[in-house]
N, C-alpha and C positions, 0 to 999 in steps of 0.2 A: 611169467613175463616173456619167456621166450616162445610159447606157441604164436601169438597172435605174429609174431615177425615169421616164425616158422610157417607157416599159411599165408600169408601175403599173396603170393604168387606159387599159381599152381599152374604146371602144365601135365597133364596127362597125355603118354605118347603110346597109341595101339599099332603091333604088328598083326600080318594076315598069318603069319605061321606062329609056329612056339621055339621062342629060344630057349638056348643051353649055356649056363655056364663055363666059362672058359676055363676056371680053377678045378671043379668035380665033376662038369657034365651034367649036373643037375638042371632039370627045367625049369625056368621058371616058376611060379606061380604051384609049384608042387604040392601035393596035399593041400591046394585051394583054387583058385579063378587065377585069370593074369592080370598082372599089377594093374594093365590099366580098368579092369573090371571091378577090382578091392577098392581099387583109388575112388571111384566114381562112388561105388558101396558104402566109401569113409565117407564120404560127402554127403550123401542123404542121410545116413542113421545116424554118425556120430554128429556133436555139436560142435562143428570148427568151421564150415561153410559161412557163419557171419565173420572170420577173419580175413577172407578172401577179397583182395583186392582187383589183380590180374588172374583170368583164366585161360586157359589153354589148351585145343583138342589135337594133336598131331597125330600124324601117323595112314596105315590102311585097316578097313574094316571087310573082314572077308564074312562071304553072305554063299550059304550050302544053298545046293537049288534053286539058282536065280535064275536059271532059265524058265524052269517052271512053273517057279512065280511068275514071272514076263509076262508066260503064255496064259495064266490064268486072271492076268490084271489085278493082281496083289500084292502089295507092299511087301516083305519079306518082315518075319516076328523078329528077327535081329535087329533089326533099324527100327521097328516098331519100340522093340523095348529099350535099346540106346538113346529114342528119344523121351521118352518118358524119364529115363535117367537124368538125362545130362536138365532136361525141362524140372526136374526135381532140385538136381543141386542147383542149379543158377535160381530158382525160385527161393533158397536160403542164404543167399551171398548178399544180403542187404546193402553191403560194403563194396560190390563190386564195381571198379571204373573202366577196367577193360576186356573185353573179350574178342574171341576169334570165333564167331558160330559157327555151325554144321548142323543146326535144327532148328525147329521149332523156335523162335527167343522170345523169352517172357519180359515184360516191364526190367528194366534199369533206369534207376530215375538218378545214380551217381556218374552215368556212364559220360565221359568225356571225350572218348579217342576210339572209332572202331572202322577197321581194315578186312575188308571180306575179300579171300582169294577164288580164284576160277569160278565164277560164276555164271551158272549154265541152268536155267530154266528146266531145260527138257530131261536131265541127269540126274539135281538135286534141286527139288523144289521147296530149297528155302525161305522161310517165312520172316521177314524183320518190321516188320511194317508195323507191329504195336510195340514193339523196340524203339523204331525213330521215333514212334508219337510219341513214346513216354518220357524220350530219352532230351527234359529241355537242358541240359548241361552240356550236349552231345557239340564240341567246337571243331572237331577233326573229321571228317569221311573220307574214307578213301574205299572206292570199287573198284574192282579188277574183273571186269568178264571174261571168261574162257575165250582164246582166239576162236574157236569151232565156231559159232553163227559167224562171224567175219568171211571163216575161210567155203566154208559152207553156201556162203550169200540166203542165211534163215533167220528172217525177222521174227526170231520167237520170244525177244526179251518185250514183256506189260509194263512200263515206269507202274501201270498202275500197282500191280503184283505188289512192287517193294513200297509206294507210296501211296498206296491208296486212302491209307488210312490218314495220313495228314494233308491231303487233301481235301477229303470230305469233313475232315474238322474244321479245315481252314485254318489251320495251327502249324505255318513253316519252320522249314528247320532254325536253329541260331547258330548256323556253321561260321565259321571263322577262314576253316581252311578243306578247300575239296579238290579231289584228285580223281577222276576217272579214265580206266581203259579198258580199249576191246570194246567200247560200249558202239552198238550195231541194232537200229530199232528206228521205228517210225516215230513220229511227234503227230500228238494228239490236243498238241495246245495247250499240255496242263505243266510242262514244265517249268516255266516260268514262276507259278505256285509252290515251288518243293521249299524254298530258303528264303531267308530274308537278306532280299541279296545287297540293303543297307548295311551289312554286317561281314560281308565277306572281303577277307584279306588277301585271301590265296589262294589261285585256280591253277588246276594243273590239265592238263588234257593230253591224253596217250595214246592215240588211234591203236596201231599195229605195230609188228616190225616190217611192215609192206605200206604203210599208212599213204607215204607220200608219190609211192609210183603207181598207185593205183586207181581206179577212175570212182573206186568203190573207197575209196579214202575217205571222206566224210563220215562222222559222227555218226550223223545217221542215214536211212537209207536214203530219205526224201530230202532232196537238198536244198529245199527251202528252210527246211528245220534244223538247221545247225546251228551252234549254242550262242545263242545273241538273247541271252536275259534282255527282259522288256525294263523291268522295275532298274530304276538307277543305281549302280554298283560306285558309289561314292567313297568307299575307304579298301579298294582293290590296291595292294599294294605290292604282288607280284603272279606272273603271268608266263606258266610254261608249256610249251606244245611242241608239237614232232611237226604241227602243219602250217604254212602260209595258203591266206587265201584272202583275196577282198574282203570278201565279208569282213573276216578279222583286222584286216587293216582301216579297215572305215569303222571297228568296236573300238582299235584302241583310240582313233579320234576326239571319240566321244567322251574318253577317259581324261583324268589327269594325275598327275602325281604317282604315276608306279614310281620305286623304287628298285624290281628284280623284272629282267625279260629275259627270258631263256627260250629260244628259236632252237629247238633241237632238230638234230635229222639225224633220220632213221638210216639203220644199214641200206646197200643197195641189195634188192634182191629179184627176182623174177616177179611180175606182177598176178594175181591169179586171177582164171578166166573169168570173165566178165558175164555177167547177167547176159542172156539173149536182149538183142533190142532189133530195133528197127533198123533199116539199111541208113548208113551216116550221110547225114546231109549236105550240103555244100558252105553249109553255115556251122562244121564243125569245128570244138573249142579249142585253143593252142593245147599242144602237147604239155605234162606235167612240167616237164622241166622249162621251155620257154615259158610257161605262165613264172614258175616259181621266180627266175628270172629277172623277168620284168615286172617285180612286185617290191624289185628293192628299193627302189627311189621312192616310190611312196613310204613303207614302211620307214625307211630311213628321214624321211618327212615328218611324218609321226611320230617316231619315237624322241628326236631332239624339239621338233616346236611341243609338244604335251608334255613330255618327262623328261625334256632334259637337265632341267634344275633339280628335280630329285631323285635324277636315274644314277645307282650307286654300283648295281651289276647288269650286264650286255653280255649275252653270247647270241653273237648273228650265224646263220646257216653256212659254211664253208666254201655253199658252190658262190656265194656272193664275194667275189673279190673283190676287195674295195679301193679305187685308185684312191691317190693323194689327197685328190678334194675333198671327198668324202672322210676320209679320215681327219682331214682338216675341221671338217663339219662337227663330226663326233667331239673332237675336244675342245672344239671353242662352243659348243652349246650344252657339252656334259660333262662340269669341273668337276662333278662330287665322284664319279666314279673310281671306286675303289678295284672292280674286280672287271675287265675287258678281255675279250676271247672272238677274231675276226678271222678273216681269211683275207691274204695280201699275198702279191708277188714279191719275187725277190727286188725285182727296178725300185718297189715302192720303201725297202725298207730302212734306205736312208731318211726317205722323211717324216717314217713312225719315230727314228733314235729322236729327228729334230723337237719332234711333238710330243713325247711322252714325256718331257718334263714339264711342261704345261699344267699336268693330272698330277698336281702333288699327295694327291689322297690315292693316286692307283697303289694296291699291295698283289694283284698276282696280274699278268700280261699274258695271252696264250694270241698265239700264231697256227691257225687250223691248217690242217692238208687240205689238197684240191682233190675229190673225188672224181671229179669229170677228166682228168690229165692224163689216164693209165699211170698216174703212179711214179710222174717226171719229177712234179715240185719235193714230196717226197724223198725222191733216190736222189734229188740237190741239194735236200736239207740233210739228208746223211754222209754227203761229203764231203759239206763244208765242217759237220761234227767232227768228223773224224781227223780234222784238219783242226781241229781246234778255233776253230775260227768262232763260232758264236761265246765260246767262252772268252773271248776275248773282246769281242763288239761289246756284249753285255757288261763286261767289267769299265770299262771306258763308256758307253753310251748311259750308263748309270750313275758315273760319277756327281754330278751334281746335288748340291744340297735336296732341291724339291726334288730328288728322287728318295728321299730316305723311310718313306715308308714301301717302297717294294721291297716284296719277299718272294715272289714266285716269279719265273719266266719258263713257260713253256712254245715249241719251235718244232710243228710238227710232233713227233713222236720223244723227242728228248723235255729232259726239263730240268732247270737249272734254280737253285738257293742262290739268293741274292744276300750279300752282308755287309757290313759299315764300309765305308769309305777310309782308304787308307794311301799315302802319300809316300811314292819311290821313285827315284830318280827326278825330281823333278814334276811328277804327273799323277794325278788323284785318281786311282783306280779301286774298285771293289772288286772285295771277295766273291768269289762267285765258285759254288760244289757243283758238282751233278749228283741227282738225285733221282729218282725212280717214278712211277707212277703212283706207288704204294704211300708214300711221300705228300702228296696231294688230294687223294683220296673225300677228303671232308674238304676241300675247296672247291667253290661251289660251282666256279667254271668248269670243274672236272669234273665235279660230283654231279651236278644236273646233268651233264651230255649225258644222257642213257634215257631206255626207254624203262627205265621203272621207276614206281612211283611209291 
C-alpha cells in the first residue's frame, strides 16, 4: 500500500562532481553509478514508473570532451544516452500529471500543469511539441526563455520548433492559464492558432528585468506582432505584465469583466545597446518614460469603464501618482475591490483615509514608492515611521465599521496588520502590529510585484 504513495513524486537531482559523505567520507554511489543514474535505472527496469505522478530532473550534467564534440558537430553519447533514459522512463509513467523536461518529451495525455525553465534554442534543443499535442488536459503553461536572445538582440527562438505540431493539426491548446517570459522572436502569423483563446482565464507576460526601459521591450522583435490574440478572449479574468503600451490599453478595451490587473514594473536598470538602425528621424517616438506616463488616463479609463464592477485586485505602476480625482474615480467605479496597491503623494493622503471606507470589501491597501524622486518619498515614509505616525493614521483612519474586512496596510517599505476595533477613551481605534514583508508574501499585491512567473 505504501509504494504507490512512495512514487508519487519523484525528483531526481544530478551533480557534475561526486560527493562524499560527511559522516565516513564515503562516495556516493560506491561500488555502483550515482543515485541519480540508479534512480533513472529503477525507473526503466523496475515496475514502479506507472506510480509516478510528478517528475523531476534537477541538478548539472557534466559532459568529457565537449569541446571535441563541438568541433566535430556531435552530440556528445552522455546526453545521447540520458536522453534515451529519461525518454524510457517517462514512456512508463502512465500516471504522470507533471513534469519539468530537459529532453526529448514523449506523449502525456494526464499531463495538466507544465513549467519549462531557461529556454534557449541554440544550447538545448528541446523538443515538446508532441507533448502539447497530446497533452489535451494540459490547463497551465508557463515558458521561461533564457534572457541570452533578449540580451543578445538573436531572434533564434521558431514558435514553430515548440508548436508546430499543433498547428499543423489544427488542434489548440485548452489552456486556462499561461505565463510567458524572455520570449524574443518574430511573428509569423500563426500565433493566434496555439490556444483556444475562448478558454483562457489568465495571461501573464514577463518581458525582461530591462523590459520597460528599453526600445527592445516588446515581446517581440517586429512590433507590429505583439500579443493582441485575434480570436475573442471572453472569460479572460486576470492580466499581469511588466509593460504598458497602447496596444495593450486599446486590448483591455476590448475586454470585459477582469477581475485581477497587475501592472508591474521592472527594477530600473541600464538599458542594453540597441540594434544598429537608421539615423533617428525628426518624427521620433516620446521617450519610455513620458509615453509610460501619459498612458495613465487612458489605462485608468479602461480599467473603471470595463472592469470596474468586477475588478477585485489593482496594482498600478508606481511612477503613476494618482491625484485625488483619480482616486476618487478608482472607488466610486471599483466597489468590489478587495486588494489595491497605487502610488500617491503624501498632500493626497488625507483623502485616501476619506475614501477607503467607501471599499468595504478592501482587505490589504499598499502605498508604492516613487521611483523617479531619488528616493525623497521614501526617506519621508521612513520618518514619519519612525515617528510612529502611520501606526497611528491607520489605527484611527480604520476605525469605522466598513472598514472591517482590512487586514494588510503597506506604506512604502513598512507594513502594518490591521485588527478589530476597539473603544478607549472615548474613541474607536484599531489594533494595528507591524509586521515584515515575510508576513505578506502570498498576498497578491505583494506576491505579483515581481518579475517571475
Amino acid at each position: 500500500m505504501t509504494v504507490p504513495q512512495l512514487y508519487s513524486s519523484v525528483t531526481l537531482h544530478s551533480y557534475d562532481h561526486i560527493r562524499y559523505s560527511p559522516d565516513d567520507g564515503r562516495p556516493e554511489g560506491c561500488g555502483m553509478a550515482s543515485p541519480f543514474s540508479m534512480g533513472l535505472n529503477g525507473l526503466v527496469c523496475r515496475n514502479v514508473a506507472g506510480y509516478v505522478k510528478r517528475f523531476g530532473l534537477i541538478g548539472e550534467w557534466k559532459e568529457q570532451d565537449l569541446e571535441e564534440y563541438a568541433k566535430a558537430g556531435r552530440v556528445p553519447d552522455e546526453s545521447m544516452i540520458l536522453n534515451s533514459l529519461v525518454g524510457a522512463s517517462i514512456a512508463r509513467m502512465s500516471a504522470l500529471e507533471e513534469f519539468r523536461p530537459i529532453a526529448t518529451v514523449p506523449p502525456m495525455p494526464n499531463l495538466v500543469s507544465l513549467k519549462i525553465y531557461d529556454i534557449d534554442p541554440l544550447c538545448y534543443a528541446d523538443d515538446i511539441s508532441l507533448l502539447l499535442l497530446s497533452s489535451n488536459k494540459l490547463h497551465d503553461l508557463k515558458l521561461i526563455w533564457s534572457p541570452r536572445m533578449r540580451e543578445m538582440c538573436e531572434p533564434s527562438i521558431n514558435i514553430n520548433s515548440m508548436f508546430g505540431r499543433v498547428i499543423a493539426a489544427q488542434s489548440p491548446l485548452n489552456l486556462r492559464s499561461l505565463a510567458i517570459k524572455n520570449l524574443f522572436m518574430r511573428n509569423d502569423g500563426t500565433c493566434g492558432n496555439l490556444m483556444k483563446a475562448s478558454l483562457l482565464e489568465e495571461v501573464t507576460v514577463i518581458n525582461s528585468p530591462r523590459g520597460s526601459e528599453s526600445s527592445l521591450g516588446s515581446v517581440f522583435v517586429d512590433g507590429s506582432a505583439r500579443i493582441k490574440p485575434s480570436p475573442p478572449i471572453a472569460h479572460l479574468r486576470s492580466l499581469r505584465t511588466d509593460r504598458v503600451s497602447k496596444e495593450q490599453c486599446d486590448f483591455l478595451v476590448t475586454l470585459t469583466g477582469l477581475q485581477k490587473i497587475f501592472l508591474v514594473s521592472p527594477p530600473r536598470e541600464q538599458p542594453p545597446t540597441p540594434l544598429p538602425t537608421s539615423p533617428p528621424s525628426s518624427n521620433a517616438p516620446s521617450p519610455p518614460s513620458a509615453l509610460h506616463f501619459n498612458l495613465k488616463d487612458p489605462y485608468l479609463e479602461a480599467i473603471t469603464t470595463n472592469h470596474g464592477s468586477t475588478l477585485t485586485h489593482l496594482l498600478l505602476p508606481p511612477t503613476w501618482r494618482l491625484p485625488a480625482s483619480d482616486i476618487a474615480r478608482l472607488v466610486r467605479n471599483c466597489p468590489n475591490l478587495q486588494q489595491l496597491a497605487v502610488g500617491i503623494e503624501l498632500p493626497e493622503f488625507p483623502h485616501m483615509k476619506l475614501l477607503i471606507p467607501f471599499l468595504p470589501k478592501l482587505r490589504a491597501f499598499r502605498i508604492l514608492d516613487n521611483p523617479e524622486d531619488g528616493g525623497k518619498f521614501s526617506a519621508k515614509m521612513r520618518e514619519l515611521d519612525e515617528a510612529r505616525c502611520h501606526e497611528k493614521e491607520i489605527a484611527e483612519g480604520s476605525a469605522e465599521k466598513s472598514c472591517d474586512s482590512m487586514r494588510w496596510v503597506g506604506i512604502s517599505e513598512s507594513v502594518f496588520e490591521v485588527g478589530k476595533a476597539e473603544q478607549a477613551e472615548g474613541r474607536w481605534r484599531r489594533k494595528v502590529w507591524r509586521r515584515t514583508l515575510k508576513d505578506v508574501e502570498d498576498v497578491a499585491i505583494w506576491k505579483m510585484d515581481s518579475l517571475e512567473v
